[in-house]
Residue, then its C-alpha position, 0 to 999 in steps of 0.5 A: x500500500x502506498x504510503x499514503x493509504x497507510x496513513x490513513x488505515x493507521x488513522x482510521x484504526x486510531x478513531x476507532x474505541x476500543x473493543x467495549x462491548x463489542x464481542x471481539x471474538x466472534x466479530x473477528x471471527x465474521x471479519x475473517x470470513x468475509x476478508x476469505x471471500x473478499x480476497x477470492x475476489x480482488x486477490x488474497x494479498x490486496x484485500x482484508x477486514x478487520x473487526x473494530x469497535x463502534x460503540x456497544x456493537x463490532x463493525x467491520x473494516x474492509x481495505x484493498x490497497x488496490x483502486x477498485x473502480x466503477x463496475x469493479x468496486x460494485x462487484x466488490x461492493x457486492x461480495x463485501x455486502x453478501x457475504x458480510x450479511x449473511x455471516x454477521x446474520x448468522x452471527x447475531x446481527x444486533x452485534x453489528x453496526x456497519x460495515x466500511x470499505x476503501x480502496x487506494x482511491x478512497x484512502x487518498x482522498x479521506x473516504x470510505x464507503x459505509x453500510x449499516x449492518x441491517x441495510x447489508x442483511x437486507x441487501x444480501x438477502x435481495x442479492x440472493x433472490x436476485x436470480x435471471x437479473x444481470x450481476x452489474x444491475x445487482x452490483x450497482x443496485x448494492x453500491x447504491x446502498x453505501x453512504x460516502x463518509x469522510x475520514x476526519x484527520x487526527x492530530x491537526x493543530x487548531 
């Protein structure tokens, strides 16, 4: 990853609480999966998720230090959201605030895409009854799901 995309992967992780009442052990445990399904797809040493901190609840942190562009980031969009809500469903979904993904582009310019845990349940479960419909239709109905945030920067003067 570029110097830059780290940066700000150290900076994400560094807003983020620690663990409270998040369970740690079975969010890591959904992170892993969804990372394994996540990487099949973009390539296993250019994509990974991590479970963090979001109040009372996990959520996870999906990053590729790959840019992931148009029809390619909705694809990926895709995979993160079905696979990440079908497990954390599994794994008790009330565990789960959201889940997050940025790729080179997104970190260089301070931003991630977020969905709520609830809304990539629910996506996931449209993925799956989506049948005869062509996968970029699929794929860009999910990407249209994600939220743009911003990534505050930490550690500037006032």
């Amino acid at each position: 990853m570029k110097r830059t995309g780290v940066a700000v992967v150290a900076t994400i992780l560094s807003i983020v609480p620690a663990f409270g009442d998040c369970d740690e052990v079975v969010g890591k445990r959904v992170a892993s999966q969804v990372s394994s399904d996540f990487a099949t797809l973009v390539g296993f040493t250019k994509a990974s998720c991590a479970v963090t901190a979001d109040g009372h609840q996990c959520s996870l942190l999906c990053l590729s230090d790959l840019n992931v562009l148009g029809d390619n980031r909705n694809l990926a969009l895709a995979m993160i959201t079905a696979s990440a809500g079908k497990r954390m469903r599994d794994a008790g979904l009330g565990k789960f605030a959201r889940v997050t993904f940025a790729d080179r582009e997104l970190l260089s310019a301070r931003k991630a895409l977020t969905i709520s845990a609830v809304d990539a349940s629910t996506m996931q479960q449209s993925i799956a009854k989506a049948g005869g419909e062509h996968p970029l239709v699929v794929s860009a109905r999910v990407a249209g799901a994600y939220r743009t945030i911003e990534i505050p920067k930490t550690g500037s003067k006032k």
